[in-house]
C-alpha positions, 0 to 999 in steps of 0.5 A, spaced: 398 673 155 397 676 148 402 676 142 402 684 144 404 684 151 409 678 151 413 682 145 413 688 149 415 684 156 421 681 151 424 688 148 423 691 155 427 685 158 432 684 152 433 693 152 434 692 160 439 688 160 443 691 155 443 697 158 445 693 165 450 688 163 453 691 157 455 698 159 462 697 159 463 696 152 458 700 150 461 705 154 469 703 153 466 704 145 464 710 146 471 712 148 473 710 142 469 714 138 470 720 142 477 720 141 477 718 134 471 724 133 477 729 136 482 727 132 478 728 125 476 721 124 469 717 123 464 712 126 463 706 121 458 701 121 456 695 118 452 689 117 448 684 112 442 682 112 437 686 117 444 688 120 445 693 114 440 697 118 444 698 123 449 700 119 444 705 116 442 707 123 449 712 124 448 716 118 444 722 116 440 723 122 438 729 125 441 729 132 447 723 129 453 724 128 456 728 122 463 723 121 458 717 121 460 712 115 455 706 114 459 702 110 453 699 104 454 693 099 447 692 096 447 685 094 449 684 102 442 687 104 436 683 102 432 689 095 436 687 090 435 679 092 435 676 098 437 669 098 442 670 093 445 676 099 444 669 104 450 666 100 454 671 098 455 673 106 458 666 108 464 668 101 471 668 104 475 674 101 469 679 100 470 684 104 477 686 102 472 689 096 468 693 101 473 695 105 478 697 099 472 703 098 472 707 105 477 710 108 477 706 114 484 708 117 488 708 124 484 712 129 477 710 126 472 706 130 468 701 126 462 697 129 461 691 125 453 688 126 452 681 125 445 677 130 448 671 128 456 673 128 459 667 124 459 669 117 465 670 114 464 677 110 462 680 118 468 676 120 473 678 115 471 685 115 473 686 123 480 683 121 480 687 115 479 693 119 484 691 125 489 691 120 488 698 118 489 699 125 481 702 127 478 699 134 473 694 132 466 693 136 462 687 134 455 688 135 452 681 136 448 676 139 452 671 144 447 666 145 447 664 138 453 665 135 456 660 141 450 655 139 453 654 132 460 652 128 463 658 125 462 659 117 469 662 117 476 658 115 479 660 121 473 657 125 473 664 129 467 668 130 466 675 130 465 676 137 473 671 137 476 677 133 474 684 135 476 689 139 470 688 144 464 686 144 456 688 145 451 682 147 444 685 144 442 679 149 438 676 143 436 669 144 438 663 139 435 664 133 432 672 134 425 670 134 423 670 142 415 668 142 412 662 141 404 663 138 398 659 137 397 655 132 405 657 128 409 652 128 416 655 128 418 662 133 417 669 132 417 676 134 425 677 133 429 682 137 435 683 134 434 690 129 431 693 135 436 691 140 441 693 135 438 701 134 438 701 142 445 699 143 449 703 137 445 709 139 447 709 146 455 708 144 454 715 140 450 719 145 456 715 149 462 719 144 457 725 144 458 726 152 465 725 153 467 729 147 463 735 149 466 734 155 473 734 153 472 740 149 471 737 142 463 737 141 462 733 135 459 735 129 451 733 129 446 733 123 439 738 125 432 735 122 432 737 114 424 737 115 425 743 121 432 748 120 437 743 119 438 745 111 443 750 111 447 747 118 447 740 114 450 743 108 456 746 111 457 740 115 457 736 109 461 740 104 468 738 107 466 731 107 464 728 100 471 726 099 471 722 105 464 719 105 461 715 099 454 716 101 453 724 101 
């Protein structure tokens, strides 16, 4: 079978098992979310590395939620210097930093995205969150972060110190094939898996909140008619989110 169709038979299997497996969570987070939508409050999402991403996913997207808040910390991310945001993702005590510029509050829900699930800037965001009495849901991948020993103090993992936890069904070390010729694994699963389960949790919040009779804000394409309608939507939350 050729490197294609192994990698599609892998994602359809990793999303499959997501959406069997993991439907509680998700849709016990997307409770959470509903709720906090209702009350006024945000989504907000984070991760390092490639898992920064999925932060970015939540935000500014036609059909995404408008009270939808990626928390970003570019020497967290890989532009500006991707070893060095490899160390500073294991450093005790960074994520106060980040937490102290969003307004992360009670009756917030925060999804922390983290593969390996055993840093202690993921770890200690989660706490950080709990204590400001947000929900907490860790986005991760089980099969590796048990493989190996915890990067934090505590010797926790992030999946040990959230409010609930969502298995991306990832393998150990993200990279699912093996290839002619290539000594080490490739075709990594987590981003993918990642965008799949965060959107499940919104659409799940969407549902229910339209239900219940508080439909949520959501942002229309800028490159159809969004313009005005975002606008609108925008202009009472710039003192909320950094990022508009």
């Amino acid at each position: 079978m050729s490197a294609y169709d192994s990698y599609v038979r892998v994602i359809e299997a990793q999303t499959r098992q997501i959406a069997t497996t993991q439907r509680a969570a998700i849709e016990l987070a997307g409770q959470w979310v509903a709720e906090a939508l209702a009350r006024q409050r945000f989504l907000f999402a984070f991760g390092t590395g490639h898992s920064h991403m999925i932060a970015e996913e939540i935000f500014y997207r036609a059909g995404g939620l408008v009270r939808a808040i990626p928390m970003l910390e570019e020497p967290l991310m890989l532009h500006e210097h991707a070893v060095d945001s490899t160390w500073k993702e294991r450093e005790a005590g960074y994520a106060e930093r980040i937490l102290a510029r969003y307004p992360v509050d009670a009756g917030d829900v925060v999804v922390i995205a983290s593969n390996g699930g055993r840093n202690a800037v993921p770890i200690e965001l989660a706490l950080g969150a709990r204590a400001r009495g947000a929900k907490t849901v860790a986005l991760t991948n089980r099969a590796q972060s048990f493989a190996w020993p915890s990067r934090h103090p505590s010797g926790l993992r992030l999946a040990e110190v959230t409010d609930v936890v969502i298995d991306n069904c990832g393998v150990n070390g993200d990279a699912t094939l093996q290839v002619a010729g290539i000594p080490t694994p490739v075709g990594p699963t987590s981003s993918i898996t990642g965008f799949y389960a965060i959107n499940l949790i919104i659409l799940s919040a969407m549902e229910i909140a339209a239900r219940q009779g508080t439909p949520p804000d959501v942002y229309v394409s800028s490159n159809t008619s969004g313009d005005e309608h975002n606008a609108q939507l925008i202009a009472g939350l710039r003192s909320s989110n950094p990022h508009l």
